[in-house]
C-alpha positions in Angstrom: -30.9 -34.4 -28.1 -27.5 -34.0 -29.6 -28.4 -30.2 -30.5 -29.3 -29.6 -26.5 -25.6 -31.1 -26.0 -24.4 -28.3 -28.2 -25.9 -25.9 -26.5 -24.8 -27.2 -22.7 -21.1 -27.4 -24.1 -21.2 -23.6 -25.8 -22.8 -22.6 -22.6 -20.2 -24.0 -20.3 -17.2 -22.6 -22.8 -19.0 -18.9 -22.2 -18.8 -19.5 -18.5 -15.1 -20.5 -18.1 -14.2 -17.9 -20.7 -16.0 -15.7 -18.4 -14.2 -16.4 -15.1 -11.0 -16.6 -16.7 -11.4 -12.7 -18.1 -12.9 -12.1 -14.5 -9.3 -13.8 -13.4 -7.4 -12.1 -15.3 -8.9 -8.5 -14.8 -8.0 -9.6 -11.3 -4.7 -9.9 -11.5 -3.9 -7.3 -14.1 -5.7 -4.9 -11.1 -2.5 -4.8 -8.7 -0.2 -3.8 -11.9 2.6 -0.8 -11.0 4.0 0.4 -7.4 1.9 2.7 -4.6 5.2 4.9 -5.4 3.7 5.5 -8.8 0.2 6.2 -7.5 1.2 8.3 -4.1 -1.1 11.5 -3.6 0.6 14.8 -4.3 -0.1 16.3 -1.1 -2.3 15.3 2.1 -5.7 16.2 2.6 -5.8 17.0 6.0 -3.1 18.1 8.0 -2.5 20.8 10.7 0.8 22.0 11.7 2.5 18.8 12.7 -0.4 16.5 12.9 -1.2 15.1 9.5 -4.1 12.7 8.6 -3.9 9.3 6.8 -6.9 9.2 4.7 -6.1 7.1 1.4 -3.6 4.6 0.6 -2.2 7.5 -1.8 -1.4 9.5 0.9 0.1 6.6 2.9 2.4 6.2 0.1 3.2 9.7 0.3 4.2 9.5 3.3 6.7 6.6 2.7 7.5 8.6 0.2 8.7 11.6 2.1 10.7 9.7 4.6 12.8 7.7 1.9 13.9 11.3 0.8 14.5 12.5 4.3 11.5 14.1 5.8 11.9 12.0 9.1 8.6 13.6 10.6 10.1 13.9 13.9 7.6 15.5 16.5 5.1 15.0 14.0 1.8 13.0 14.7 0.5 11.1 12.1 -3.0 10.1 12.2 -4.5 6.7 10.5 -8.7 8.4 9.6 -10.0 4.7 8.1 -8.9 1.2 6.8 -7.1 1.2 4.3 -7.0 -1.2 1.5 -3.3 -1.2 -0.3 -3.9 -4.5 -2.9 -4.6 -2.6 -5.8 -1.0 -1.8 -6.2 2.5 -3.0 -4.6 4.3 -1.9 -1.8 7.7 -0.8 -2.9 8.7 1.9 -0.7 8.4 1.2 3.0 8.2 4.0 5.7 11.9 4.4 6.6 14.9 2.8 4.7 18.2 2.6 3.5 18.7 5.0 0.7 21.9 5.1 -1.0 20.8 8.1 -3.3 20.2 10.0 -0.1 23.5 9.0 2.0 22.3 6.3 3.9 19.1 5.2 6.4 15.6 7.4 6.0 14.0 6.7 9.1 10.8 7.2 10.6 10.9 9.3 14.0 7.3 10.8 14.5 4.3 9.0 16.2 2.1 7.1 13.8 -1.6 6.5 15.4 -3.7 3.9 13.5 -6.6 4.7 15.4 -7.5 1.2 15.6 -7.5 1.0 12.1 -6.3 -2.0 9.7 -4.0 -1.7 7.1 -4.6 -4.7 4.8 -3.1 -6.2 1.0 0.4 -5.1 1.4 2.2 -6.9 -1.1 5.9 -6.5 -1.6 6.9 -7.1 -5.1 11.0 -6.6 -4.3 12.3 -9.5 -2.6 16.4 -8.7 -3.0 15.9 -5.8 -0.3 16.5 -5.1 3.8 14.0 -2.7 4.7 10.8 -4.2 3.4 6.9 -4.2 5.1 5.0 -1.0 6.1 7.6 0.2 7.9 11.3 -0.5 7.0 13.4 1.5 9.4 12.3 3.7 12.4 14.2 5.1 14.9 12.9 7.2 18.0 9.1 7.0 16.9 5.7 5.6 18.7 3.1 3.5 16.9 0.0 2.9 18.3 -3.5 1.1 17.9 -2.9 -0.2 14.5 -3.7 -3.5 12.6 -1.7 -4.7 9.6 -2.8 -7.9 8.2 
């Protein structure tokens, strides 16, 4: 009887050791910023329509504005959900810049398609500016979900 008791009690250590490295592979998953991670160009884009087809480009594309592409009379194109929790959110499309002489704003028409943009985290709480988009000015956004 006793040995069975053993057993139950190794058992149940194996389990919570388990969920706590399951736990903890979790959390050490949304480590660094979508700044870090941004794609190095976009897939898809044609003349001044460009398509929105990873998180990495999305970060790109917050990217470019915060060092003054403004995309005006551009049309950018959300392709599919996107998914931004395995990293944070640091750079938001359009924002004060004082590197760059002031506010990066967004000024072309962003179309999520009726697509959802979900798990944006925000890891820097002392800044204005913050969320998917931080500062627009003359722009249009359309169709889009961001839970």
């Amino acid at each position: 009887m006793k040995k069975v008791s053993i057993l139950k009690i190794k058992l149940m250590r194996a389990a919570m050791t388990l969920a706590l490295m399951v736990t903890c592979a979790t959390a050490w998953a949304q480590n660094g910023n979508w700044s870090e991670y941004k794609a190095t160009a976009f897939s898809s884009s044609s003349g001044t329509t460009i398509n929105i087809t990873s998180p990495a480009e999305l970060a790109l594309l917050a990217h470019n504005v915060s060092i003054e592409t403004d995309y005006s009379g551009y049309t950018i194109n959300l392709t599919t959900d996107l998914d931004m929790s395995a990293h944070y959110w640091d750079t938001p499309i359009g924002k004060f810049s004082s590197n760059h002489g002031g506010y990066n704003s967004f000024r072309g028409t962003f179309n999520g398609g009726n697509h959802t943009i979900s798990g944006i985290i925000n890891n820097n709480s002392t800044s204005n500016y913050q969320g998917l988009f931080g500062y627009v000015g003359k722009t249009t956004t359309q169709v889009l979900s961001v839970i």
